[in-house]
C-alpha positions in Angstrom: -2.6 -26.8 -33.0 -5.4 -28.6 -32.0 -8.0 -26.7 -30.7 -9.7 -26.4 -27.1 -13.1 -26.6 -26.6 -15.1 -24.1 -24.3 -18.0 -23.5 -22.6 -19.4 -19.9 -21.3 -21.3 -19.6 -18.0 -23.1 -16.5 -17.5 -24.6 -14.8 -20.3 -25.1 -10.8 -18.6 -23.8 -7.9 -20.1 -19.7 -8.6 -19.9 -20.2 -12.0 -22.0 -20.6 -9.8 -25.3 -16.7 -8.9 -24.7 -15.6 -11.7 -24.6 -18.0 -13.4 -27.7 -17.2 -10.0 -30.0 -13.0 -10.9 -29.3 -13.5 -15.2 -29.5 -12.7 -15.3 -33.1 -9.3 -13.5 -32.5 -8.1 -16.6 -31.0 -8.1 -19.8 -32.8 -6.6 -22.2 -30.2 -10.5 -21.3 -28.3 -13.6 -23.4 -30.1 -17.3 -22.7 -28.1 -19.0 -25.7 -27.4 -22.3 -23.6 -25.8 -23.1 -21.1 -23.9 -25.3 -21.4 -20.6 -27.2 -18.7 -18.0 -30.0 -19.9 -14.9 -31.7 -17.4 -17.0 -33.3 -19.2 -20.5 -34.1 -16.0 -21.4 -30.8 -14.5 -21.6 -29.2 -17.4 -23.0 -31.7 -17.9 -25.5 -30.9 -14.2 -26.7 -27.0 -14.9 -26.5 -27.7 -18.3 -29.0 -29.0 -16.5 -31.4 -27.3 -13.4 -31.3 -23.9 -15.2 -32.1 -25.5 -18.4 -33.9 -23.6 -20.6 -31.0 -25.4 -23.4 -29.5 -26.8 -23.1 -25.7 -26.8 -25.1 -22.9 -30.4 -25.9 -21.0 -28.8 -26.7 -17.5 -25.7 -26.6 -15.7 -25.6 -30.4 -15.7 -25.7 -30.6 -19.7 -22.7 -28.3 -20.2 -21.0 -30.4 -17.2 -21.9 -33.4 -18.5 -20.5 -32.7 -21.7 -16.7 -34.5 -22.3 -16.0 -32.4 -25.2 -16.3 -29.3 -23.1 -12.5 -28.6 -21.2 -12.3 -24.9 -20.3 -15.2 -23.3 -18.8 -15.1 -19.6 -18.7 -17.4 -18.4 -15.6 -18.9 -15.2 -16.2 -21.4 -15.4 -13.3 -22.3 -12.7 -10.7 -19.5 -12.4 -8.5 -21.6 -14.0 -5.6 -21.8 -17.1 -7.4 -18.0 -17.6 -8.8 -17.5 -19.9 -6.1 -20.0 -22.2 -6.4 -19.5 -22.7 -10.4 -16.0 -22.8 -10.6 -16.4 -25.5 -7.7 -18.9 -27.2 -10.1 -16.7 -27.0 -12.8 -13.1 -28.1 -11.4 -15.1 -31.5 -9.7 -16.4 -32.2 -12.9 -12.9 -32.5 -14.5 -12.8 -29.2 -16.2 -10.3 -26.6 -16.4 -11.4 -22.8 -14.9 -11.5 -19.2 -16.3 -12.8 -16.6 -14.1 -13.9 -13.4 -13.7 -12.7 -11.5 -11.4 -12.9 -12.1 -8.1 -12.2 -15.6 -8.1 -14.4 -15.4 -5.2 -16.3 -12.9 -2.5 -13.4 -14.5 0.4 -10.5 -15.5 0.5 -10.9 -19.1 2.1 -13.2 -19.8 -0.2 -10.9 -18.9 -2.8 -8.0 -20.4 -1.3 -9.8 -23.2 -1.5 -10.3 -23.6 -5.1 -6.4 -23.3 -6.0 -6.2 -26.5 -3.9 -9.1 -28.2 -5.5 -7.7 -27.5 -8.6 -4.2 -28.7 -7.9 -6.0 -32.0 -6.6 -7.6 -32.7 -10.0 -4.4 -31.7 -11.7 -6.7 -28.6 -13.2 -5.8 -25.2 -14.4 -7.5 -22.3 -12.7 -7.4 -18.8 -13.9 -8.8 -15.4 -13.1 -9.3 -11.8 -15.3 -7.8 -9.4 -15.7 -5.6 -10.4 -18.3 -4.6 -6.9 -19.4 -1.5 -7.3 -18.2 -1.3 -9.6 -21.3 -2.4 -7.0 -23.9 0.7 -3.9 -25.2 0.6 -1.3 -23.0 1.5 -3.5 -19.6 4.3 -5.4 -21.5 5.8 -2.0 -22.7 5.9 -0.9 -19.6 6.9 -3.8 -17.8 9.7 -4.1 -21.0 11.0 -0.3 -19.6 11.2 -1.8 -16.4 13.2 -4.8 -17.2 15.4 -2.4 -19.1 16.2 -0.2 -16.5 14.6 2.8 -18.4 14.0 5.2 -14.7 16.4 3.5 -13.1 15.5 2.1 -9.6 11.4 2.0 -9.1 10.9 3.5 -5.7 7.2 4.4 -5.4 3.8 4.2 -7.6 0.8 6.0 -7.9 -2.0 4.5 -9.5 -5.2 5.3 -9.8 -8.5 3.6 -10.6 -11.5 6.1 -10.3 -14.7 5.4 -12.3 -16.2 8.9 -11.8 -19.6 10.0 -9.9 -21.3 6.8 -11.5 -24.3 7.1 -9.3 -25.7 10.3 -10.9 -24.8 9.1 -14.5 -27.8 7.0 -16.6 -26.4 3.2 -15.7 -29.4 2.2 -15.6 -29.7 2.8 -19.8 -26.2 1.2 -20.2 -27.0 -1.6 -22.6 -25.4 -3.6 -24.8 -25.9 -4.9 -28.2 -27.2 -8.3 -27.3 -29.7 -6.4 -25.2 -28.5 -7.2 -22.0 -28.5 -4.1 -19.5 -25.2 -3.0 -17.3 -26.2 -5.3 -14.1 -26.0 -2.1 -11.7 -27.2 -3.6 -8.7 -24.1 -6.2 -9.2 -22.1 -3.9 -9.6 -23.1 -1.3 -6.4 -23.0 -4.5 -4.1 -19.6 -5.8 -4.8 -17.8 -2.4 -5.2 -15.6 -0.3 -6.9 -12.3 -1.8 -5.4 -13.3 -5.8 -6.3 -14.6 -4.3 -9.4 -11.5 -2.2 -10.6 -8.4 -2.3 -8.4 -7.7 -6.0 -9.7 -6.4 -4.5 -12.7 -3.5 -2.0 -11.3 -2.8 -5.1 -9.0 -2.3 -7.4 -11.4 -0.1 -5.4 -13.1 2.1 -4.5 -10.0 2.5 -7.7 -8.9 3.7 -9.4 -12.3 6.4 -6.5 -12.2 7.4 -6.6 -9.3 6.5 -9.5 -7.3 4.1 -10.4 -4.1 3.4 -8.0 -1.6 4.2 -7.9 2.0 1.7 -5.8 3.6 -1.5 -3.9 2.6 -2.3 -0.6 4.4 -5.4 1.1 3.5 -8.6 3.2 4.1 -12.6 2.7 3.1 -15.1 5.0 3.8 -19.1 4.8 1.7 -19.6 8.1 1.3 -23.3 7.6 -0.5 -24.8 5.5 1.7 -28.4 6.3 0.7 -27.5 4.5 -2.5 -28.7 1.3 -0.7 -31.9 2.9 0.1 -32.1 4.0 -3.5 -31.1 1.4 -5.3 -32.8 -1.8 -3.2 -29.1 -3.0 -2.4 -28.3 -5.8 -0.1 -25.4 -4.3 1.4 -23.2 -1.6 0.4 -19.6 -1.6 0.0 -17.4 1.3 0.3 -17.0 3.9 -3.1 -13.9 5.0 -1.7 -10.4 2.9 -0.9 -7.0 4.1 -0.8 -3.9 1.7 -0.1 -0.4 1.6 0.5 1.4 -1.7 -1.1 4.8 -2.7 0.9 6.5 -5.1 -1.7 8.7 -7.5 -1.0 11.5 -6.3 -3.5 11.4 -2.9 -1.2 9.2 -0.7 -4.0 5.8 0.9 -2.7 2.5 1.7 -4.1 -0.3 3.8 -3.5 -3.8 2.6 -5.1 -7.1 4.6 -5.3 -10.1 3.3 -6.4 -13.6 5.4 -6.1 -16.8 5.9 -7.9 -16.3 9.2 -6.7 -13.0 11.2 -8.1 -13.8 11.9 -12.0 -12.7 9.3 -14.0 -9.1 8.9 -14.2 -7.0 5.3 -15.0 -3.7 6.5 -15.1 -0.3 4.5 -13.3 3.1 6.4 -12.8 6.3 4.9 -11.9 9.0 6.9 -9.9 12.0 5.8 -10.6 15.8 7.3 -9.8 16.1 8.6 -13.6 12.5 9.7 -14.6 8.5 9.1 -14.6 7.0 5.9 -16.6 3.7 6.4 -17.2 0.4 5.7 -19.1 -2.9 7.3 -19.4 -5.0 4.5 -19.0 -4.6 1.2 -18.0 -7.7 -0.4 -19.4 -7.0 0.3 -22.9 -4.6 -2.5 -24.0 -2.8 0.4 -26.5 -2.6 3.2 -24.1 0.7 5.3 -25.0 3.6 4.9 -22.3 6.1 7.4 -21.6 9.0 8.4 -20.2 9.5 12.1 -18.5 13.2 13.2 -17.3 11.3 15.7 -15.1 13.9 17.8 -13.3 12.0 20.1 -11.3 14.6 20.7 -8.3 14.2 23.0 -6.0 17.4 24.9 -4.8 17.0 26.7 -1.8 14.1 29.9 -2.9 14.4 28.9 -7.0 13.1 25.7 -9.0 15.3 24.7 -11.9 12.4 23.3 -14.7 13.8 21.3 -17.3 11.0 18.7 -17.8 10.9 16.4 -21.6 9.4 13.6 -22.0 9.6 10.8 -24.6 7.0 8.3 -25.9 8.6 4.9 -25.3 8.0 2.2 -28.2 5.4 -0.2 -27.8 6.5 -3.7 -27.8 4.1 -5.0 -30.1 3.6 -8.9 -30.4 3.7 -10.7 -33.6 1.2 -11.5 -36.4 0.5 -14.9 -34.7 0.2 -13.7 -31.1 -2.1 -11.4 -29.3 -2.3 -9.1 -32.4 -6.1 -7.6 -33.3 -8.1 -9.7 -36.2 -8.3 -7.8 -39.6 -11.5 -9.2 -40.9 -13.9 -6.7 -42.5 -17.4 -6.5 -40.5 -20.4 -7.0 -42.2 -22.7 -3.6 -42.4 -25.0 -5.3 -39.5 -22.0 -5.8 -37.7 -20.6 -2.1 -38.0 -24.2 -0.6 -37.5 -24.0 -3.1 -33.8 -20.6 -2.0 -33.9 -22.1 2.6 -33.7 -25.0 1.9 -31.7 -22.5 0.2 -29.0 -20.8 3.4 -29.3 -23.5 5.4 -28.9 -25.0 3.6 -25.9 -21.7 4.8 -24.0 -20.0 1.4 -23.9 -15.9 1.6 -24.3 -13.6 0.2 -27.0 -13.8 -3.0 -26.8 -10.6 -4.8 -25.6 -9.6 -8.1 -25.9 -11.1 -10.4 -22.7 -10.3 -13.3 -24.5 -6.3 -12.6 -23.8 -6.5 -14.7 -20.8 -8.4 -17.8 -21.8 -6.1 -18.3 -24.8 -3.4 -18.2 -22.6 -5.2 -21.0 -20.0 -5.9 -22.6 -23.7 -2.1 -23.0 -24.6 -1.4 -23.7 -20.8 -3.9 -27.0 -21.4 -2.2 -27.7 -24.8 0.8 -28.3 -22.6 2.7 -25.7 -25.2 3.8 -23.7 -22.0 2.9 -23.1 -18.6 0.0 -20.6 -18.0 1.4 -16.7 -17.7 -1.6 -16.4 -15.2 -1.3 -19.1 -12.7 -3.8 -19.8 -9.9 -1.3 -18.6 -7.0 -0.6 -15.1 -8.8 -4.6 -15.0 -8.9 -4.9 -15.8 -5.8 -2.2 -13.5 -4.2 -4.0 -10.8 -6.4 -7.4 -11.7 -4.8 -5.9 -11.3 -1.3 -4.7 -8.0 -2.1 -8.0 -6.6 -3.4 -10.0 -8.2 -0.9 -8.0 -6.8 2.0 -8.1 -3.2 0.6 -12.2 -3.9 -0.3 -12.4 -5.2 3.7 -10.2 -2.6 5.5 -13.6 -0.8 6.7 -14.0 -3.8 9.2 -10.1 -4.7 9.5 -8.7 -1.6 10.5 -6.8 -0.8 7.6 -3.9 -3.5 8.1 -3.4 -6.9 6.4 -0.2 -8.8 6.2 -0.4 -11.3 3.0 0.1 -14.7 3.3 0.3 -16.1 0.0 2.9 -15.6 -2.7 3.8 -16.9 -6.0 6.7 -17.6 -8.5 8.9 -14.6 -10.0 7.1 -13.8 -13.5 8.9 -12.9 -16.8 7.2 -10.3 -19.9 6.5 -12.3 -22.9 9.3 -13.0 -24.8 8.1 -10.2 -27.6 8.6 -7.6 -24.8 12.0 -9.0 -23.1 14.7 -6.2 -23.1 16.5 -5.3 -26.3 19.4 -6.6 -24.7 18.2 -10.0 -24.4 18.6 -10.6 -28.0 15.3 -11.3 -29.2 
């Protein structure tokens, strides 16, 4: 398979996640990486031994370059991915694909002009627990899905010590980043992404925002101040509905549970790609003054994918590497996952093997969604969505039993 040559832009704290997962993938080759700051990039270069860019016109002018994965600050997704899809290259990035949704909108049609692929994160919905869980669904395991619950609180973050969260490159947790754009922008994409692959676009948005710590701006030296606390109701258009909650307030708690006719599916987290998924016949029912409890619940197998898919690397780190590997630990920064899940997949989109499991109107429709919920302080609460995309399908390592494969 011939490989695809990339380029990183941004070289902050979240670009070690997806340099420490790169070599999992061989279809992805890095051309260079690039930040406005030399420092940073300089730091990155030699860090990984990968060459760096000195401008944004070098990595643009560069042919062999054909995926750029934008890592920038939120604020400036826009402008680079712009950048990148009029120079002739194909688009990864972070999420938001950008801070409105015109502006957004616009670059799915730019990038349909050129005949480019554009892609945002997450990609989780890529990684084991999300296609087990999507498998249970497509098998009918609770029966008829009538509600969700997910939740996506970060707990109190503003009274932990962010501002020592570092990470082995040296590059600090970019806070101030971070407090400006918000916990829903930040985390709900995630939960969203996963709701909408299983069960298809969304009508209407309902929801709530209050800022509860407003001296934080004060505090802090913020620009503006988003709110730390959303909650949303999903209408789908396939009739099943969803409540979302996203805070830097609750304690921290990741968890999504599907209430279906025959029992709860549920995990414990949905940022850890191997997060356990289960299945509880709870039958709590109530009749008249007594409660009949006869709650079990089963672990349901993970759908793993094969040896040649998204499966984890089994090379054997160097000592340096697992010494990196503890102080990471110790410095409070998770597991890593794999980020690289979703530019492989825009990789083999470009290699013409397939089309992409993440197109640019799914992205988009998932921007709309979190940037409605992340606006509803100013919008009253109500948003009707007016994009959509294509039905979606699990990968075929996760399709129903019953499908044969």
């Amino acid at each position: 398979m011939d490989r695809v040559a990339i380029a990183i832009v941004g070289c902050g704290n979240i670009a070690a996640f997806y340099l420490n997962t790169l070599s999992r993938h061989r279809i992805l080759e890095l051309k260079g990486v690039l930040d406005r700051n030399t420092t940073r990039s300089a730091a990155y270069s030699t860090y990984y031994s990968v060459p760096k860019y000195d401008s944004l016109d070098a990595m643009l002018n560069d042919r062999a370059v054909e995926l750029v994965i934008n890592l920038t600050n939120p604020r400036s997704h826009f402008a680079i991915s712009k950048a990148c899809l009029e120079a002739g290259k194909h688009v990864y990035s972070e999420k938001p694909l950008a801070m409105s949704f015109p502006e957004a909108a616009g670059l799915v049609r730019l990038a349909a002009q050129k005949g480019l692929t554009l892609s945002s994160a997450p990609s989780r919905i890529l990684a084991e627990t999300a296609q087990t869980m999507w498998r249970a669904l497509k098998e009918n395991a609770i029966g008829r899905v009538h509600a969700v619950y997910a939740e996506m609180d970060g707990g109190l973050i503003y009274r932990s010590r962010y501002k020592e969260w570092i990470n082995e490159v040296g590059m600090h947790w970019p806070y101030k980043d971070e407090f400006e754009v918000g916990c829903t922008i930040e985390h709900a994409g995630y939960p969203v992404s996963w709701l909408t692959a299983f069960f298809g676009p969304v009508e209407t948005v309902t929801a709530f925002a209050t800022t509860q710590y407003p001296d934080l701006k004060a505090e802090v030296g913020l620009e503006g101040l988003p709110p730390d606390l959303t909650v949303a109701c999903l209408k789908f258009k396939s009739g099943v509905v969803a409540r979302l909650t996203s805070s830097w307030i609750a304690s921290s708690d990741h968890s999504m549970r599907f209430f279906g006719d025959t029992g709860i599916l549920s995990t414990r987290d949905v940022w850890e790609p191997k997060s356990p998924v289960y299945i509880t016949r709870d039958r709590n029912i109530r009749i008249g003054p007594k409660t009949i409890a006869v709650p079990w619940r089963n672990k349901y197998p993970f759908a793993l994918p094969p040896r040649n898919g998204y499966a984890m690397s089994n090379k054997l780190r160097s000592p340096k590497a697992l010494v990196r590997a503890l102080r990471a630990r110790f410095l409070h920064l998770r597991k890593r996952v794999d980020f690289c899940l979703g530019p492989a997949e825009l990789a083999t989109s470009i290699r013409g093997l397939r089309a992409c499991r993440l197109p640019a109107e799914y992205c988009l429709h998932n921007t709309e969604i979190v940037l409605a919920i992340h606006n509803s302080l100013e919008t009253q609460g109500y948003h009707k969505i007016t994009t959509t995309f294509d039905p979606m399908d699990p990968l075929p390592w996760a399709l129903p039993r019953s499908a044969g494969l």
